[in-house]
C-alpha positions in Angstrom: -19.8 -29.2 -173.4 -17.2 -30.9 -171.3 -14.3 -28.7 -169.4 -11.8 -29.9 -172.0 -9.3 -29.7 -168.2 -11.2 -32.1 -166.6 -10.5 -36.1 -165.5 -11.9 -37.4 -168.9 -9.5 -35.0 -171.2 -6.4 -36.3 -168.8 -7.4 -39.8 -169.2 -7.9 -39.4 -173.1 -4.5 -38.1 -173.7 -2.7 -40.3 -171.4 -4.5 -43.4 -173.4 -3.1 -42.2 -176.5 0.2 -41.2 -174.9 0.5 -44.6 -173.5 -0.3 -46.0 -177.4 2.2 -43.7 -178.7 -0.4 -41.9 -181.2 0.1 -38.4 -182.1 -4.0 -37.1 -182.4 -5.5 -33.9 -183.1 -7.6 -32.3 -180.4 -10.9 -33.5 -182.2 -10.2 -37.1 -181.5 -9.3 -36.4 -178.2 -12.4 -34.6 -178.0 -14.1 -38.3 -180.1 -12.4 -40.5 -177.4 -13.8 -37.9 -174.2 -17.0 -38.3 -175.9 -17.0 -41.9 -176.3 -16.1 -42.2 -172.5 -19.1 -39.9 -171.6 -21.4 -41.3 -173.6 -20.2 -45.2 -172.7 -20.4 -45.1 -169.1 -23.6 -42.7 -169.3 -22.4 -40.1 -167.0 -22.8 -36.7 -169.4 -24.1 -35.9 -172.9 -24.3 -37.9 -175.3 -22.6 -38.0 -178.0 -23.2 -37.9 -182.0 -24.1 -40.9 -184.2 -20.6 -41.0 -185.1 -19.9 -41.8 -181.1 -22.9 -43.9 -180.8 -21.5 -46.5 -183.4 -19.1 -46.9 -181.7 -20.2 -47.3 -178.5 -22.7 -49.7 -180.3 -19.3 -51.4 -181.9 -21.2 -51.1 -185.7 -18.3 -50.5 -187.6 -20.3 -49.9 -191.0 -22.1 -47.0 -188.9 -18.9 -45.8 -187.7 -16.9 -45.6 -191.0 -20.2 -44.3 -192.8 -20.2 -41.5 -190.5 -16.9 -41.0 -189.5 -15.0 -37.6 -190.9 -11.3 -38.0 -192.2 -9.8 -37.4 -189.2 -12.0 -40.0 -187.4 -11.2 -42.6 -190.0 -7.4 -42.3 -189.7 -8.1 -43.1 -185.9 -10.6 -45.4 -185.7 -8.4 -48.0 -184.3 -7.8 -46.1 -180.7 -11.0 -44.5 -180.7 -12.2 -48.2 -180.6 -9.2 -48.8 -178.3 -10.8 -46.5 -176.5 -14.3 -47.3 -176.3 -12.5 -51.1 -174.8 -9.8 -50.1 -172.5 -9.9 -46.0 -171.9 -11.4 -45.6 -168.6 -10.9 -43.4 -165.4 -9.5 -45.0 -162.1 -12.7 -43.9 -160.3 -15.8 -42.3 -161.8 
């Protein structure tokens, strides 16, 4: 489990921030997950995440949950354009 204080989890809410998106702490715990599992540095996450690293949008929205569905478009905002200054 990721330190939900740590670089990723200030990245992720400053990325939604900046998109003016109002997002439960599950997508923000998606989008952290994405990052991680994107740019390979922790675990990975679930098939859910790995579509859409993968960009497979019938994968994604086959195995997205409700909350995921509703924010599909920046969690793959995210997976494009949500990275940290410096890993």
């Amino acid at each position: 489990m990721i330190d939900r204080g740590n670089k990723f989890y200030e990245t992720a809410r400053e990325f939604v921030k900046k998109y003016e998106v109002n997002v439960s702490e599950h997508i923000i715990d998606i989008i952290v997950s994405v990052m991680v599992t994107r740019d390979g540095v922790g675990p990975m996450g679930g098939s859910f995440v790995q579509s859409i690293v993968d960009n497979n949008l019938f994968e994604a929205v086959s195995r997205a949950d409700q909350d995921c569905l509703k924010n599909l478009r920046i969690i793959a905002a995210a997976n494009r354009y949500c990275h940290l200054k410096s890993l």
